[in-house]
N, C-alpha and C positions, 0 to 999 in steps of 0.2 A: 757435542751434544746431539742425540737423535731425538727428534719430537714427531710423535704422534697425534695425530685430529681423527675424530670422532664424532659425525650424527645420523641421529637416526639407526644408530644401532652399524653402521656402516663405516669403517675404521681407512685411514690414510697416514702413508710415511713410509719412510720415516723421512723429515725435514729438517735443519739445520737451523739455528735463530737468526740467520737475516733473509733466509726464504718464506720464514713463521713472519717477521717483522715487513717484510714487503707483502703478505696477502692481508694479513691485517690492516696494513693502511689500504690497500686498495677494494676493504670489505669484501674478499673471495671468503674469509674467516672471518665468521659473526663470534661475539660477544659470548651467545650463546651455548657455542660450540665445545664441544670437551677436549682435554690435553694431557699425554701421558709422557713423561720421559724419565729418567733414572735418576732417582731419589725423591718422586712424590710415589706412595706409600696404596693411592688409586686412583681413579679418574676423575679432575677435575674441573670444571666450567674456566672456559680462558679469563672472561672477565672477572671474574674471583682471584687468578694469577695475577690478572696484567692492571689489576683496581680499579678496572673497567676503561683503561685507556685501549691505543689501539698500538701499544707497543708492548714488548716482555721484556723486561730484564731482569732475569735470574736471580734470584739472593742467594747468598752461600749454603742456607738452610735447603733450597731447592734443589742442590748440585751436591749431593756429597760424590766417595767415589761410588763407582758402578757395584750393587748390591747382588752376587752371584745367585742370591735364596731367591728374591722377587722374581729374575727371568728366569730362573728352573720352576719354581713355582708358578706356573704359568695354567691359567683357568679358560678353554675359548668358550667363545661363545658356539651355543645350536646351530644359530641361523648361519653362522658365519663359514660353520664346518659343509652344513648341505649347500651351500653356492659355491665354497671352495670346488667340488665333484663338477659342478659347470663353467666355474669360469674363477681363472686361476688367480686373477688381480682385478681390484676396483678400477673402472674409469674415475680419473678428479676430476669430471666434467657430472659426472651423476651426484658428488659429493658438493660441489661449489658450483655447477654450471647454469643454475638457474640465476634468474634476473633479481627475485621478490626472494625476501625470510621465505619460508615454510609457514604456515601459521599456528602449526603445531610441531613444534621443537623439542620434541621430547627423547631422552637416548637414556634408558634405565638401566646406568650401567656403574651407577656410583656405587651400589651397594655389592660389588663383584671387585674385590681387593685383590691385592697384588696380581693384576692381568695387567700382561706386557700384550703391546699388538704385535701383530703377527701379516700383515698385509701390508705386504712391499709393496707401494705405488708409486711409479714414476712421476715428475712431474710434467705437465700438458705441454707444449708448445709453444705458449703462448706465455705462459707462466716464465718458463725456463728462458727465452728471450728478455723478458722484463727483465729477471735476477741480473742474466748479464750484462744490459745494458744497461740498468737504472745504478744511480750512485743515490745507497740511504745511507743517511745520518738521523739515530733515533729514532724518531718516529714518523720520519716525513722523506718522500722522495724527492733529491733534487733534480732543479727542471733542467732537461737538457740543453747545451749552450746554443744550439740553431734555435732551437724556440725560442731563446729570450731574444735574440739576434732577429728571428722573424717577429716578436712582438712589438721591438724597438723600431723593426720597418715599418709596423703597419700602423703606430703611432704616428711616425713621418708623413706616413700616406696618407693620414686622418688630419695632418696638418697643410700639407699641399692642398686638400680637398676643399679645407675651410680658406685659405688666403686664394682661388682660382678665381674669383670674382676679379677682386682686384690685380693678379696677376696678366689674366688677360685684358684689363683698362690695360696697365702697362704696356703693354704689346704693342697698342695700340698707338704711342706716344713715342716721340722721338726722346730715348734716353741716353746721355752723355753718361754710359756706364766708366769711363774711366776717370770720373771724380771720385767714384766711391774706393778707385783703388792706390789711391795714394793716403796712408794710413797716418802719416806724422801730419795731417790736416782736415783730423776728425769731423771741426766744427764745420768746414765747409761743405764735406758729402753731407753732414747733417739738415745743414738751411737747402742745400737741393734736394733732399728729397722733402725737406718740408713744402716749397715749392710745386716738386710731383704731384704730392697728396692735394693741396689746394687746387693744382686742374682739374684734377679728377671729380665726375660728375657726385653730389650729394648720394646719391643713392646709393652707388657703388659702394662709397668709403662704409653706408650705413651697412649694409648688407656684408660688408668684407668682418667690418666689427661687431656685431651680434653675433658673426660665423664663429670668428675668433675666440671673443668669451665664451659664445655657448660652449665651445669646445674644451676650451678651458677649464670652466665650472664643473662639466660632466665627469672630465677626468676626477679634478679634485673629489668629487664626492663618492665615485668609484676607490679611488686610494682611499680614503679616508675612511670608508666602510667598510671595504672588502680585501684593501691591500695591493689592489689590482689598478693600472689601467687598463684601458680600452683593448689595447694589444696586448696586456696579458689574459683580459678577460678571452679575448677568442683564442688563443695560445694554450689557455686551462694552467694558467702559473699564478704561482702568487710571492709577494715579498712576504716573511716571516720574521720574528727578532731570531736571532743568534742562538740565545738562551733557551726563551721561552717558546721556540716556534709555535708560535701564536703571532698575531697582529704586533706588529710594533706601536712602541709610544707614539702619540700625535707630533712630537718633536722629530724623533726619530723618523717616522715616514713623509711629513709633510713639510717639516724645517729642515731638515738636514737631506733627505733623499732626492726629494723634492722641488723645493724651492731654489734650495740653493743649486742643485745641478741644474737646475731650468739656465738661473743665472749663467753660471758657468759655460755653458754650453752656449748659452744667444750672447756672451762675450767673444767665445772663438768662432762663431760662425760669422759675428760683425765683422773680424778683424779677416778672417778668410778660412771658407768653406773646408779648405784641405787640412786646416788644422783641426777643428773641430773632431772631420772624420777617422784622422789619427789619432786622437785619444778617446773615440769608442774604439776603435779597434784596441789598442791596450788595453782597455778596461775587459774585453773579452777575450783578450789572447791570457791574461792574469789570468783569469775564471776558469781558461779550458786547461792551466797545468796546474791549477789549486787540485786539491782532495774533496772539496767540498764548494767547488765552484764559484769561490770568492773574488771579487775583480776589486779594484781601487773606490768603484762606488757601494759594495758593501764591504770593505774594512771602513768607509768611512761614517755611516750609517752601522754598521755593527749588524747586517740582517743578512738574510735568505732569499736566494729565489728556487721556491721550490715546484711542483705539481701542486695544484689548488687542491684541498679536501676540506669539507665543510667544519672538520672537528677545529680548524685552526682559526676557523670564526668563534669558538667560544672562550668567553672571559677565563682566565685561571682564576680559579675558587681560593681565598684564605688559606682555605687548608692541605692546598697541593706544593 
């Protein structure tokens, strides 16, 4: 399928529906905007196509076959013929290169039927890099696997940062680390480090724990809002459901993704460091040969991690 876009009286394409499907999430294509390709009948505003989401997908009614009358019947436009004499193709940076909407979005071109476009534009650079290297599904772009991989680090680092108090108390103190590495006598590493903690000066322990929950809390209320921790907020990714790429359920993001991987994770880091970091690494070696970047922590959780965009903060309506 060839798709055409259209403003301002200023025509681009032809495009392909997953080069249409990645400007649209990434708002290069407004709402706005008009859209022609073989078997609408004239020019139509996208969000009238797409229901006003920020994905298209075709109905059968939309695609019949290719109609030989409509492209010979072909009507250009005035304007379009005197710039043709100066300059042979649109730049897509004159058509989508600005920052802001337009504040007058007007293309009066609905009432000029059966016009097929006629301006062949490449796509940018910039654009043509995204297509290749972004992987969509629907209507959302999945996040690449070094940013979750960098987000997962900088959550660590946001966790080093808050226990450093008390790590360097530690430092400070003679520690008999090889109690903690005999694992079939739990109970024992335990009462010594309870011991540790009790030398340790009142203030420290205070300031290591206000660290710890602040840090704690903040995440939670970051996930919980936005889908995101810390390290995904600066990374620009977010968790989505499966389904609805949208926000997942409160179960789904905070029981199941959450909580219980905290768990899981401060089980094999007790037991020893090197296990732990072998099962994120599989979690992200799954992810990097999925289709859709799935790892063991989302089959288990049923979600996404995709590029954040704000449309995946809003509630689905009843009626979608």
């Amino acid at each position: 399928m060839q798709i055409f876009l259209a403003r301002n009286n200023v025509q681009a394409g032809p495009y392909d529906l997953a080069q249409l499907n990645i400007m649209l999430a990434s708002g290069e294509v407004f709402l706005d905007d008009l859209m022609w390709h073989d078997g609408l009948g004239q020019w139509q505003r996208v969000g009238d196509l797409t229901n006003n989401q920020t994905v298209y997908r075709p109905t059968s009614a939309n695609t019949p076959e290719v109609n030989d009358s409509i492209i010979n019947n072909v009507t250009v436009f005035p304007e379009d013929t005197n710039k043709a004499k100066d300059d042979k193709s649109v730049s897509l940076d004159r058509l989508y290169g600005k920052p802001e909407r337009p504040k007058n979005v007007k293309a009066d071109m609905t009432t000029n039927r059966h016009q097929t476009p006629h301006n062949n534009v490449s796509l940018s650079k910039t654009t043509a890099k995204k297509i290749a290297a972004d992987k969509v599904v629907g209507n959302v772009v999945l996040a690449p696997i070094m940013s979750r991989i960098l987000a997962t680090a900088l959550n660590g680092l946001l966790y080093i940062l808050a226990i450093l108090p008390l790590v360097m108390a530690l430092t400070k103190m003679d520690v008999d680390y090889s109690k903690f590495q005999n694992i079939q006598d739990m109970d024992a590493a335990y009462q010594y480090s309870m011991t540790l903690m009790e030398s340790l000066p009142s203030s420290t322990l205070m300031m290591s724990q206000v660290m710890v929950f602040g840090l704690f809390a903040l995440q939670l209320v970051f996930i919980t809002m936005r889908g995101q921790s810390l390290g995904k907020v600066i990374t620009g990714i977010r968790v989505v459901d499966q389904t609805t790429h949208r926000l997942p359920s409160f179960i789904k993001l905070i029981g199941t993704r959450t909580l219980l991987l905290f768990i899981i994770y401060n089980l094999l880091f007790s037991f020893t460091s090197f296990l732990g970091f072998v099962i994120i690494a599989i979690h992200y070696y799954m992810a990097s040969k999925s289709p859709e970047n799935i790892g063991w922590h989302d089959k288990l959780a049923k979600t996404l991690v995709v590029k954040a965009d704000s449309s995946q903060l809003v509630k689905k309506s009843k009626s979608e």
